[in-house]
N, C-alpha and C positions, 0 to 999 in steps of 0.2 A: 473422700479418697479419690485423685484421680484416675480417671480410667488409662487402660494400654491400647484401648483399638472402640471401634463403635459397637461392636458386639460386643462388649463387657457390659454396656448401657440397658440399666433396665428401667424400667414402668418408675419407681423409686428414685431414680437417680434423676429424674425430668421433675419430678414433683417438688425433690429437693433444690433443682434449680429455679424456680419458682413458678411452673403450670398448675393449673390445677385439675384432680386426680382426672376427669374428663378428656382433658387436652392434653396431659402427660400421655395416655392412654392412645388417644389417636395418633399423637407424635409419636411415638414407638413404635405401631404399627408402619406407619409412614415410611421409619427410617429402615425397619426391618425389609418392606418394600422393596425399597432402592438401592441395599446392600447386598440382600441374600440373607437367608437362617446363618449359611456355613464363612467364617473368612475368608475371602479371594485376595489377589493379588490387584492393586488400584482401586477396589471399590471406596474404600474411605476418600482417594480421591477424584474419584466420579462421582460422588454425593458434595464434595467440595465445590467443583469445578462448575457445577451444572446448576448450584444457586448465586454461584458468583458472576459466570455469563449473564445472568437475569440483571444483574445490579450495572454492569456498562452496557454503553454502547454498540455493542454488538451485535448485528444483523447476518446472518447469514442468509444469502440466496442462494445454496440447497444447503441444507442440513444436513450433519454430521450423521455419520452410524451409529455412532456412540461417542464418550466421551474419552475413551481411553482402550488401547488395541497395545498389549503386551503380546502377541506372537511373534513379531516381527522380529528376529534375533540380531538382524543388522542396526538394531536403534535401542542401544541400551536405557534410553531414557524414555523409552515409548510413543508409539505412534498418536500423538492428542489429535482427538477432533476428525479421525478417520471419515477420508468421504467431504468432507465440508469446502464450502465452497461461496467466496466472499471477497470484498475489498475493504482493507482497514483504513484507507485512506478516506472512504465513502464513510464509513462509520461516524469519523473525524468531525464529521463537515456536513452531514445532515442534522438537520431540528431533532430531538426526543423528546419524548412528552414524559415521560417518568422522570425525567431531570429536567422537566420545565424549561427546557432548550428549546429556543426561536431562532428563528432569524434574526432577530433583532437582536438576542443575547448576545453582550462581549463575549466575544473570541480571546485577542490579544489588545493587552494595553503596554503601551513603550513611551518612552524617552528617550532622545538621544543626548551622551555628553555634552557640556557646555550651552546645554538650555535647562538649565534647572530652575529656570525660576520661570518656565512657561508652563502650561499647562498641560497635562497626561494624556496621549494620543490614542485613540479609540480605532479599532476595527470588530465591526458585528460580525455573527457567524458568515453573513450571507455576503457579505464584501471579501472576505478571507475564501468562503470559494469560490469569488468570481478570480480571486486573484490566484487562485491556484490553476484553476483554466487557464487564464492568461498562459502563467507559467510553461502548462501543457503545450500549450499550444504556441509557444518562442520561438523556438528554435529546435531544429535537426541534427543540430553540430555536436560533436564526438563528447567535447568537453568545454563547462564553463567554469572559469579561472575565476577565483575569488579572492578580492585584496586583503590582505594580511590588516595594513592597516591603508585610511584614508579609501582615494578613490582611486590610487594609483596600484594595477597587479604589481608592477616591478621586473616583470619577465617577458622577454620577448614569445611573444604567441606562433602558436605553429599555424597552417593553414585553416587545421580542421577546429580550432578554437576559437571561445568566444569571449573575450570579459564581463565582468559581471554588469559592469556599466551600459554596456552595449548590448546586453541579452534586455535588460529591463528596458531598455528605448526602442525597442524590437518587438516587445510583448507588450507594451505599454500602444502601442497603434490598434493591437486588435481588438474586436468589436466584441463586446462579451455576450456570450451565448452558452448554452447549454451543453456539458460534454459527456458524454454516456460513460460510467466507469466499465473497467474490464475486468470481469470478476476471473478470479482464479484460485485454485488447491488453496489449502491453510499452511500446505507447507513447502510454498512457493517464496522465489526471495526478492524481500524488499528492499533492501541495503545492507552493503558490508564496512564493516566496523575493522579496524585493525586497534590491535592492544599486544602489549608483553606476554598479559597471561600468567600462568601460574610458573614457564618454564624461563623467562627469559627471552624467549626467542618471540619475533613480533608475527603475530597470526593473523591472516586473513578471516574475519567471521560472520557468514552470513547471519543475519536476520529475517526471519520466515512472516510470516503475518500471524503466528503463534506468539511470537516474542513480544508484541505490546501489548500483546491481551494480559501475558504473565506483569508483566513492571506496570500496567496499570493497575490490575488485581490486588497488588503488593501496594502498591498507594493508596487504594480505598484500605483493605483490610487494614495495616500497620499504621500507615500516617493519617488516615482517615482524610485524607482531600476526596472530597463532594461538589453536591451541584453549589453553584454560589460560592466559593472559594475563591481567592485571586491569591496564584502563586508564583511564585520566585525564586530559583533555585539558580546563580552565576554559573554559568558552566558553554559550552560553545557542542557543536556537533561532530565536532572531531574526539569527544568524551562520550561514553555510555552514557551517562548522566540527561546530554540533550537529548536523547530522541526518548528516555526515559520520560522527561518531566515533559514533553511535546504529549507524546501519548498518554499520561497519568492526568492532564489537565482535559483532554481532548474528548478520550472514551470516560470520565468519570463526568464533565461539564461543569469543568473549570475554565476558571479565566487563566488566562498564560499572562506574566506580566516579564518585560523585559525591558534589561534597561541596556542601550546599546553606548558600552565604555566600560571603562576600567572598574569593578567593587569593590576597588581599597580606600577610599577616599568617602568624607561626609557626605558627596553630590548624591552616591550612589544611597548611602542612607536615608536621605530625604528622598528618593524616588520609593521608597518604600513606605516608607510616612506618607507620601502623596498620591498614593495608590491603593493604599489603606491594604494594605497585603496581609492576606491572612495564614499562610502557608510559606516561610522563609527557610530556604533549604541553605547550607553554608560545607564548607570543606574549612575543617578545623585550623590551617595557615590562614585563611582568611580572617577567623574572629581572632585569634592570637595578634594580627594586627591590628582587626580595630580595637581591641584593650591594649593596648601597647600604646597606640598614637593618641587613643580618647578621642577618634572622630565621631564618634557617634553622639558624645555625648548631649543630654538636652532637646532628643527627638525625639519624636512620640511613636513606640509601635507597640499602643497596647492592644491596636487592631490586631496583631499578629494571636492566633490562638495555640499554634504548636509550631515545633523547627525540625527542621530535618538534618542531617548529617553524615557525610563520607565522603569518600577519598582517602582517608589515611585517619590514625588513631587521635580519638579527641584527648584534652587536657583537664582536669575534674574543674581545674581552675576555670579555666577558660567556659567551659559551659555551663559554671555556676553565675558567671560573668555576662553569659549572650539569655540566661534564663532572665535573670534579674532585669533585663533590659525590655520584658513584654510580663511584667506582674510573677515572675517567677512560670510561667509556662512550661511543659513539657517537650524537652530533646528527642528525639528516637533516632538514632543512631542502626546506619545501614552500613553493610559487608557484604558482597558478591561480588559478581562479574561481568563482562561483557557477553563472555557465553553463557551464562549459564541468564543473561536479559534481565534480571534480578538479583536479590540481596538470599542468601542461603540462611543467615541469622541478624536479625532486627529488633527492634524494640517494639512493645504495644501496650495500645492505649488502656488495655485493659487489666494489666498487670502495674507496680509499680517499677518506676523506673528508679534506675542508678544513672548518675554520670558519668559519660565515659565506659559507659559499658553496655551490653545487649542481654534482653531477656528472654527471648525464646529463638526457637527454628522459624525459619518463614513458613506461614501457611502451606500446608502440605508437601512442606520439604521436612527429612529427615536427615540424620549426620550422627557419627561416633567420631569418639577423639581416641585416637591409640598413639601406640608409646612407638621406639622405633623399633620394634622388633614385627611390628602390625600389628599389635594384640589390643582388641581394643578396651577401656578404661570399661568399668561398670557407668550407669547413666545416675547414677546418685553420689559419684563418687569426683570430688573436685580432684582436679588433674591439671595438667598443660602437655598437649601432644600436636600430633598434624590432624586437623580433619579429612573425614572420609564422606563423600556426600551418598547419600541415597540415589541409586540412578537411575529410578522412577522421580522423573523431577520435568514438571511441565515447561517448557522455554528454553529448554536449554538445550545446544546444539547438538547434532549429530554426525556433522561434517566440519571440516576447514576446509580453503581451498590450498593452500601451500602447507599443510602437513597432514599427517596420518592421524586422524581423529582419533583413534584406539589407543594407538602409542602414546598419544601427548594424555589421553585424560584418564585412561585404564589399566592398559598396561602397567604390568608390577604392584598395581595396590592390592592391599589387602580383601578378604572377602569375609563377609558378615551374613550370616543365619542366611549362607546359599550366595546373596547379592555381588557381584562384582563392582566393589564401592567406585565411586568415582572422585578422582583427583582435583582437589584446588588448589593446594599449596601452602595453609595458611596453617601457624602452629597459632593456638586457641587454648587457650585457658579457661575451664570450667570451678567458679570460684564456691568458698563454702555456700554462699545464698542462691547458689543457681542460676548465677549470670553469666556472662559469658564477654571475655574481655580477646581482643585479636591483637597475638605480639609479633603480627608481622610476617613474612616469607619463610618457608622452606628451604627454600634457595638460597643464592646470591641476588633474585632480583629485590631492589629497595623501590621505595612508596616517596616521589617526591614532590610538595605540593598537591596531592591529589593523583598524580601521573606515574604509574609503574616506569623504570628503565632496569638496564643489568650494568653492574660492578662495571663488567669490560667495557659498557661504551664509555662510560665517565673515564676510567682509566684510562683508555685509545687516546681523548682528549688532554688532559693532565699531561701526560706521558710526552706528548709534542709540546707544552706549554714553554719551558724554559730547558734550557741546553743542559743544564749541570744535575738534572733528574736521571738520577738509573730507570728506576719503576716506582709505581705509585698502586697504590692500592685503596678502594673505596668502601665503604663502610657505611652502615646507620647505628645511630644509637638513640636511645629515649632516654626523658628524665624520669627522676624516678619516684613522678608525680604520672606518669604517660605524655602524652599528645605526640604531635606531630614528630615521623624520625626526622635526626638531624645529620649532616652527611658531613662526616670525616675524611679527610684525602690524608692516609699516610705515605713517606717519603723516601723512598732509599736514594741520597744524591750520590754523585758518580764520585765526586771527591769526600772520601769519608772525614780527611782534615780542614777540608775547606769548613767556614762556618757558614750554616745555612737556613736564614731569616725563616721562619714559618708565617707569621703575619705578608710577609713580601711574596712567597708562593702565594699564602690563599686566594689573595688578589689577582696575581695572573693567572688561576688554575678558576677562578670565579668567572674572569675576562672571558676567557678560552671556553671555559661552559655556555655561557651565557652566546658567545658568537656560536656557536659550534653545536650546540646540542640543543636547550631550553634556556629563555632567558630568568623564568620563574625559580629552577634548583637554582639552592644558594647553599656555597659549603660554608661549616660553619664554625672551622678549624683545621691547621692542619698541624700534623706530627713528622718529626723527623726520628728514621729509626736507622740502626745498621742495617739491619737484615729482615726480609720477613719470612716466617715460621711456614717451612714447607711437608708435603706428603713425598713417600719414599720415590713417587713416580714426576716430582718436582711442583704438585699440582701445589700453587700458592692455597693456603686455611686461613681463608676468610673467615671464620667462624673464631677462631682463634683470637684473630686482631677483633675482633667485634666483643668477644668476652672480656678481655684485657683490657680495651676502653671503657666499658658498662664500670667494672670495679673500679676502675680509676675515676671513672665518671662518679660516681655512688659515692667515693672514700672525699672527693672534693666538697659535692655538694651537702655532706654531713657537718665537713668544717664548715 
């Protein structure tokens, strides 16, 4: 029978996991130890947290007070790592002996487009930190502009700017040497991240030197990337995703492998094949293409041992499809955020998996599913509601810089046995087997290609596309198989008798997206209607047009 906390755990219950009566004995004593007789608030995860530091790269130069400091009333998610005092980028980029990390060890292996059929490009730990020195040591200037594509920015430079072409012919002169890191707090900030978020509206988010310690922890624990791994995960750093899979390779002593061009195409598949990648991360539009096109077809990655998964909702098809293509291997399938540095619910390796679907909470994160009244579901009880996160939850921010951290992720939720849950937006389905499948926003914001945006920017765009548009209204819907949403643009044109091509909109309303917003969203229909269905205070029910599609959607695809 599972337990509810660690203190339910007895001498029995370790013997039944298979120690024996000796070492169950001592284990218990152990954990009693490091918990307390009585339950506390974080102790289960300061018993987590402080065998999981042992397993990365993590050095601290001065050690923490502890592992977890709940008085702090201004930091609902708690003070981690109080007192500590470190640099994660040092971490990164020194040798470890418990992950048989050299200098000599690959760092990063690459390719670039249009040399595929040359050989796989090597940089050792200890070449990636001479070049990060380098780096350091470039340039002064405010800001360096980086080209979209090619070699060309495209933008006239201000004074205080530098190109990327020009910073690296600048750092490329100097002489490499030794640079001392600058240790500082744990909850000091590394870089900030902008995303939608759970409200729509786009957020400034720092990242502390807490936040890679979390999304590495989450990659050892769930996906199990280790030392000796080469992985691969398409994604750029303008997504959570990069500095996630930078850090999960980095602090675990992984290879990073990157292939620099486009991953829709068979080039990019052979860079995997020839890399012998054993950790391939994907965002479900992507494999939907390569089974679509069959570029993959006839390459070898039985190197690959497990796949990774997010961005937006997978397809059962389609992961039965990217399984079969490495001897049937395991998917694990992630959901979280940029603030919160991690996935809230994942898949593991120790449970059986579903496709297309997640099996447990992330490691020492908690969460209820309630209805809309906040009441939340029983935990044995399949449902579909919004989630509420636990707000003891290690990585996850405490600030923005452009909104009211309280308001955006607290305020108005509900509260559970005392807790003031915190906010992510996602309505979440808990199925009869205990899995847990994500059908998307709270909101109005939709999931495109991987990328959050909200209704109104799409709309703002549409809306200017062609002259004889009144208003346009945006939408996601899924099949109803799952995977990736699909984005509907309905139509009210100005002349109700005129007649008005919908195939002929999609195209300039794709045009107009594609210049104007992302060139990746792709709409993938559009309707023309009289009117759309409003509230008494005129606020357009998106919700509404989104129901009445799914059924129309449903009643099609049964014929």
């Amino acid at each position: 029978m599972a337990k509810g906390s660690v203190w339910e755990i007895g001498v029995e219950d370790v013997v039944a996991a298979g120690l024996k009566a000796g070492e169950a004995v001592a284990f218990h004593e152990g954990l009693r130890r490091l918990v307390g007789e009585e339950p506390r608030d974080g102790a289960e995860a300061e018993v987590y947290w402080s065998a999981v530091i042992k397993e990365l790269s993590v050095v601290f130069h001065e050690a923490p007070k502890s592992v977890l400091d709940t008085s702090e009333n201004s930091k609902n998610g708690g003070a981690w790592f109080p007192g500590a005092v470190l640099n994660i980028a040092e971490c990164c980029l020194l040798p470890m002996e418990s992950q048989k990390r050299t200098d000599e060890s690959v760092a990063i292996l690459w390719r670039n487009e249009g040399s595929d059929d040359s050989s796989i490009n090597y940089l050792s730990l200890k070449e990636l930190r001479n070049q990060v020195i380098r780096v350091i040591k470039g340039t002064s200037c405010v800001v360096i502009v980086v080209p979209a594509h090619g070699n060309d920015v495209g933008v006239q430079l201000r004074s205080h700017d530098l190109s990327w072409k020009d910073f690296l012919s600048s750092a490329g002169s100097l002489l490499r040497h030794n640079y001392p890191p600058v240790y500082q707090s744990a909850d000091s900030v590394t870089n900030i991240l902008f995303s939608s978020g759970t409200t729509g509206e786009p957020k400034a988010i720092p990242w502390t030197q807490i936040s890679p310690i979390r999304c590495a922890a989450d990659s050892w624990a769930h996906i199990d990337i280790q030392a000796g791994d080469i992985c691969c995960w398409p994604t750029n750093l303008g997504w959570v995703m990069g500095p996630i899979i930078l850090y999960s390779c980095f602090l675990n002593g992984a290879t990073l492998a990157l292939y620099h061009g486009s991953p829709l195409g068979r080039d990019f598949g052979k860079f995997v094949q020839d890399a012998s990648v054993t950790m391939l991360g994907t965002v479900p539009s992507l494999v939907k293409y390569w089974k679509s096109s069959k570029c993959m077809e006839e390459l070898d990655w039985t190197k690959i041992r497990i796949f990774g998964s997010t961005g937006e909702a997978s397809d059962i098809d389609d992961d039965l499809w990217l399984s079969s293509r490495a001897s049937y291997r395991p998917i694990i399938e992630c959901c979280g955020g940029t603030e919160l540095a991690s996935s809230y619910v994942q898949g593991s390796l120790l449970q059986p998996q579903a496709f297309a679907a997640f099996s447990t909470p992330s490691m020492s994160t908690g969460f209820i599913i309630f209805d809309e009244q906040g009441i939340p579901y029983p935990d044995d009880q399949p449902c579909v509601g919004e989630v509420g996160l636990f707000p003891i939850y290690m990585g996850s921010t405490d600030r923005l810089l452009n909104a009211d951290h309280k308001k955006v992720y607290f305020d108005g939720m509900p509260t559970y046995k005392g807790m003031n849950l915190r906010r992510h937006g996602d309505i979440i389905q808990r199925t009869v087997g205990n899995y847990y499948i994500v059908h998307g926003r709270a909101d109005d914001t939709m999931n495109l290609g991987g990328i959050k945006t909200s209704s109104v920017e799409i709309e703002r765009v549409c809306n200017r596309a062609d002259e004889n548009v009144l208003e346009t209204a945006a939408v996601t819907i899924t099949s109803r198989t799952g995977g990736p949403e699909q984005l509907v643009v309905l139509v009210v044109p100005k002349n109700q008798s005129a007649k008005c091509d919908p195939e002929f909109l999609r195209t300039k309303f794709q045009k107009a997206i594609q210049n104007y917003l992302n060139p990746l969203f792709k709409v993938s229909f559009v309707k023309v209607v009289p009117e759309f269905p409003r509230t008494a205070s005129n606020k357009l029910l998106r919700r509404v047009l989104r129901d009445q599609l799914k059924q129309e959607y449903l009643t099609y695809s049964r014929l």
